[in-house]
C-alpha positions as CSV (number, residue, x, y, z in Angstrom):
1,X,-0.3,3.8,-45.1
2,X,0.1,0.8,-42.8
3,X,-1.1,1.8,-38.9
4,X,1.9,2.3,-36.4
5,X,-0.3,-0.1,-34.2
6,X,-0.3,-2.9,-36.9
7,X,2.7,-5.0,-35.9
8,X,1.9,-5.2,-32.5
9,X,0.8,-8.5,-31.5
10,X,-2.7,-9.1,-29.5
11,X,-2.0,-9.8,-25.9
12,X,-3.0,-13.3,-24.4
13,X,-6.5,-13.7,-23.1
14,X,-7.4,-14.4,-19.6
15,X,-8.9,-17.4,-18.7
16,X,-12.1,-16.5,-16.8
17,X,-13.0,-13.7,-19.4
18,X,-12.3,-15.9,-22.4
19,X,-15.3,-18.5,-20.7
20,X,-17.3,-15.1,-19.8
21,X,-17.4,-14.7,-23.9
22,X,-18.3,-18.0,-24.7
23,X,-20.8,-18.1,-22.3
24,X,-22.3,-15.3,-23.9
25,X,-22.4,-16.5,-26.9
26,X,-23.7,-19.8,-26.2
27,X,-27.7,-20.3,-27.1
28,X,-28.6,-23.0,-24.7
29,X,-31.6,-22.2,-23.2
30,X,-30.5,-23.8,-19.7
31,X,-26.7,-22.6,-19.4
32,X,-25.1,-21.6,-16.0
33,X,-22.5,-19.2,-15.6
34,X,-19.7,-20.8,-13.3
35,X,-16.9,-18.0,-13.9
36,X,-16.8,-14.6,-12.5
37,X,-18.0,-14.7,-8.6
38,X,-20.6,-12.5,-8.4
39,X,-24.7,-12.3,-7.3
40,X,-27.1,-13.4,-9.9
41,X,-30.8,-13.5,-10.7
42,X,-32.4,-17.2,-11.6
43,X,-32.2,-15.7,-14.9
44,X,-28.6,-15.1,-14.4
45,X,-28.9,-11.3,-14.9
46,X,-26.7,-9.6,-12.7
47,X,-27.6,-8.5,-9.4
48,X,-26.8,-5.4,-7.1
49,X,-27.9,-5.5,-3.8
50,X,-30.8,-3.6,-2.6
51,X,-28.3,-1.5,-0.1
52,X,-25.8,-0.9,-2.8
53,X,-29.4,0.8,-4.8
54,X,-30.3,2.7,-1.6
55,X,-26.8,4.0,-1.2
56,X,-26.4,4.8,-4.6
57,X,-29.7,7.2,-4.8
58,X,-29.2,8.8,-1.4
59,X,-25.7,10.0,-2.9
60,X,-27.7,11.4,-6.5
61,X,-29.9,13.4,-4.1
62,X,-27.2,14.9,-1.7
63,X,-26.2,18.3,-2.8
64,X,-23.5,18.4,-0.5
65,X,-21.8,15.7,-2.9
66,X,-19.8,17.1,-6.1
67,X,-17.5,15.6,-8.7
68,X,-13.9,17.7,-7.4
69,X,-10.9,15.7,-7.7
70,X,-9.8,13.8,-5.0
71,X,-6.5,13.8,-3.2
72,X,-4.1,11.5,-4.3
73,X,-4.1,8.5,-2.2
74,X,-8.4,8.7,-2.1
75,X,-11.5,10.1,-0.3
76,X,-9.6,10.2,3.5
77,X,-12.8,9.5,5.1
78,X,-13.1,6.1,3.2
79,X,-9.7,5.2,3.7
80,X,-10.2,5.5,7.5
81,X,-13.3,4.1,7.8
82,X,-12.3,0.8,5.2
83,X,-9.0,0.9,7.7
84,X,-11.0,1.0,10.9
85,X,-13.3,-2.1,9.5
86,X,-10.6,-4.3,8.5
87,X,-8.7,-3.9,11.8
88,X,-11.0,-2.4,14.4
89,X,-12.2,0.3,15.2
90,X,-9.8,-0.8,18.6
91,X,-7.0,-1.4,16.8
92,X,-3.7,-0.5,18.5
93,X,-2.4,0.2,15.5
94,X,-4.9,2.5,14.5
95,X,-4.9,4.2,17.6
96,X,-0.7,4.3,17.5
97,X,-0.8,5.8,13.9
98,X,1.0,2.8,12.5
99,X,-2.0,1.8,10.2
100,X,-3.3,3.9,7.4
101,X,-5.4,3.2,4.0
102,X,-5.1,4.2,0.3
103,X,-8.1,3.9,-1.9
104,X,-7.5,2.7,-5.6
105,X,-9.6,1.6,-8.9
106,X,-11.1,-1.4,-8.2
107,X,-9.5,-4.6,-7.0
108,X,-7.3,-5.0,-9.6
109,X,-6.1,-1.6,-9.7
110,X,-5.6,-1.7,-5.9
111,X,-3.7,-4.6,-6.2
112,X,-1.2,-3.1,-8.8
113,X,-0.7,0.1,-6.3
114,X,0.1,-2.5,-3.8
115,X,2.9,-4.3,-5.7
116,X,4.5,-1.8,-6.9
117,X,4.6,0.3,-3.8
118,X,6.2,-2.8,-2.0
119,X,8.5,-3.5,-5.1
120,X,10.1,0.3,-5.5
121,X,9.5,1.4,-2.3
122,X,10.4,-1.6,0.0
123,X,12.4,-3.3,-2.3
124,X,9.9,-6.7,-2.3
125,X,11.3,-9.3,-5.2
126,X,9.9,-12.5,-3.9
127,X,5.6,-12.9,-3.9
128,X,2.9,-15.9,-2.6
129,X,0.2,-16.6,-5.0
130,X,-2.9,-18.7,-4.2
131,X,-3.1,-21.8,-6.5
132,X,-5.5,-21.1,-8.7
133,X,-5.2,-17.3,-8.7
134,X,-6.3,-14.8,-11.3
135,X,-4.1,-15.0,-14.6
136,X,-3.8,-10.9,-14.8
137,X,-2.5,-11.4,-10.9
138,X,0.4,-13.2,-11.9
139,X,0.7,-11.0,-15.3
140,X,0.9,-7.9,-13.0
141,X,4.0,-9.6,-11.2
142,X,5.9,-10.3,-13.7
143,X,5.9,-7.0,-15.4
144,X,7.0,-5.8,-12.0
145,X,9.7,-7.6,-12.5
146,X,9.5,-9.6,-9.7
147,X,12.2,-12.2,-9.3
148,X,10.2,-15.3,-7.0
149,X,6.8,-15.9,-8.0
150,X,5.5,-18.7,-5.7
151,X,2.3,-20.0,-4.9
152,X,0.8,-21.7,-1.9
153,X,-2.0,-24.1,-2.2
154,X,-5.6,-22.9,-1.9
155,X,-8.2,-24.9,-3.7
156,X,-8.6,-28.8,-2.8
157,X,-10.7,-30.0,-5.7
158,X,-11.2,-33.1,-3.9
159,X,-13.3,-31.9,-1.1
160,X,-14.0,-28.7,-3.3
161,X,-13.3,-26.5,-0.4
162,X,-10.4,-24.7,1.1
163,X,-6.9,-27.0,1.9
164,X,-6.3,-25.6,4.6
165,X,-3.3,-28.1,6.0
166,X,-1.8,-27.6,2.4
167,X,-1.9,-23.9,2.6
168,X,-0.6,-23.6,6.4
169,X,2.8,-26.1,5.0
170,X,3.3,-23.8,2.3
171,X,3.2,-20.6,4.4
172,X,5.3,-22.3,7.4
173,X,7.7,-22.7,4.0
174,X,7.4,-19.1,2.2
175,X,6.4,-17.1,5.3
176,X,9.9,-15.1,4.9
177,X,8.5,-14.1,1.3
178,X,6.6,-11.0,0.5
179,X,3.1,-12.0,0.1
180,X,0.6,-9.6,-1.8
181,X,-2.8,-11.1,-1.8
182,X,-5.3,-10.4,0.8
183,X,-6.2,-13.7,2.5
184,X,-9.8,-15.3,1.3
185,X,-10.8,-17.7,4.0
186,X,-13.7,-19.1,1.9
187,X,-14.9,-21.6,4.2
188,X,-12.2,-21.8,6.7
189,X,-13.5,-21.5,10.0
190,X,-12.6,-19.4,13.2
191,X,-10.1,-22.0,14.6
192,X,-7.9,-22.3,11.2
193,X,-7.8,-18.4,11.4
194,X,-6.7,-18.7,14.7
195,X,-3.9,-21.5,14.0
196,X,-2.5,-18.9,11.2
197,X,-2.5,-16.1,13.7
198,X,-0.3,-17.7,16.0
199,X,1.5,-18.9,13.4
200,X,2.8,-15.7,12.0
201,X,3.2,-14.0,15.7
202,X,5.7,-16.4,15.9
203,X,7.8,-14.9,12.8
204,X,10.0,-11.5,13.5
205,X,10.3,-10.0,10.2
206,X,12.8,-7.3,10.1
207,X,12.4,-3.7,9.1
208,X,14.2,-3.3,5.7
209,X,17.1,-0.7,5.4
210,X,15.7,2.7,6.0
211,X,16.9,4.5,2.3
212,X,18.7,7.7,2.7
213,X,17.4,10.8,1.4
């Protein structure tokens, strides 16, 4: 008897992973590994910071920590403090209650709470990507059924660095459009982040429709 599972056909792979694989199985003595950003050894082993080790065996040896379910939107304490470290611990918005965190699976996973909570819940249909962006980023999308997938330009491979000019056209453009991805500055500096800061104080969005109960 044939499985239920054999007709279904194998999903595309995604780019960066693919390479990981190959890298893998590649037996030159002197290979790199130029795909997934993350620390490495000169033996390109991977590498966890020594504060990440220290954390990690302080929480073994505290009793006080157990394994009970956590509520649904995370460990409240983290969500405030990760909310109080991206915006301040003087943020007015913190302070006004207008600013709140949810804590999710990795980035990925936090990513796909984020879409669809602004897709069901506040009725989002239009997104910015980064050009290049992760291939399951734009996957994600598209099962959402999002109807404008754009992209705004991020990588100048001739100076290898961030286009910055690029990117601030293409937000002056799409700034009207819902935007998901949290802004990697790379190497832009304090200035640039400046220039977009006044830039956006200069857009009113408005408050969608409040939906009746």
């Amino acid at each position: 008897m044939a499985s239920r599972f054999a007709d279904i056909p194998f999903a595309p792979s995604v780019e960066v992973f693919e390479l990981v694989a190959k890298f893998n199985a590649d037996p030159h003595p002197n290979k790199v590994n130029l795909s997934v950003g993350a620390y490495r050894t000169d033996e390109g082993k991977p590498w966890v910071l020594p504060v990440v080790r220290k954390v990690e065996q302080a929480m073994v040896a505290d009793d006080s920590l157990t394994k009970e379910y956590l509520p649904i939107t995370g460990m409240p304490e983290f969500c405030e403090v990760a909310t109080s470290l991206v915006l301040g611990a003087d943020s007015q918005a913190i302070a006004t209650k207008r600013a709140g965190g949810v804590q999710g699976l990795s980035g990925t996973g936090s990513l796909r709470l984020a879409m669809t909570f602004l897709k069901e819940q506040c009725g989002a249909k239009a997104c910015l990507n980064s050009k290049p962006t992760w291939g399951n980023h734009l996957l994600m999308f598209r099962h959402l059924h999002y109807e404008d997938i754009r992209e705004y330009r991020y990588w100048d491979p001739s100076t290898k660095g961030l286009d910055f000019s690029g990117m601030l056209v293409d937000f002056r453009v799409n700034i009207a459009h819902a935007c998901r991805r949290a802004f990697r500055v790379g190497s832009a500096v304090s200035y640039s982040l400046q220039v977009l800061v006044n830039m956006f104080r200069r857009f009113n969005h408005k408050k969608p429709a409040q939906k009746e109960n």
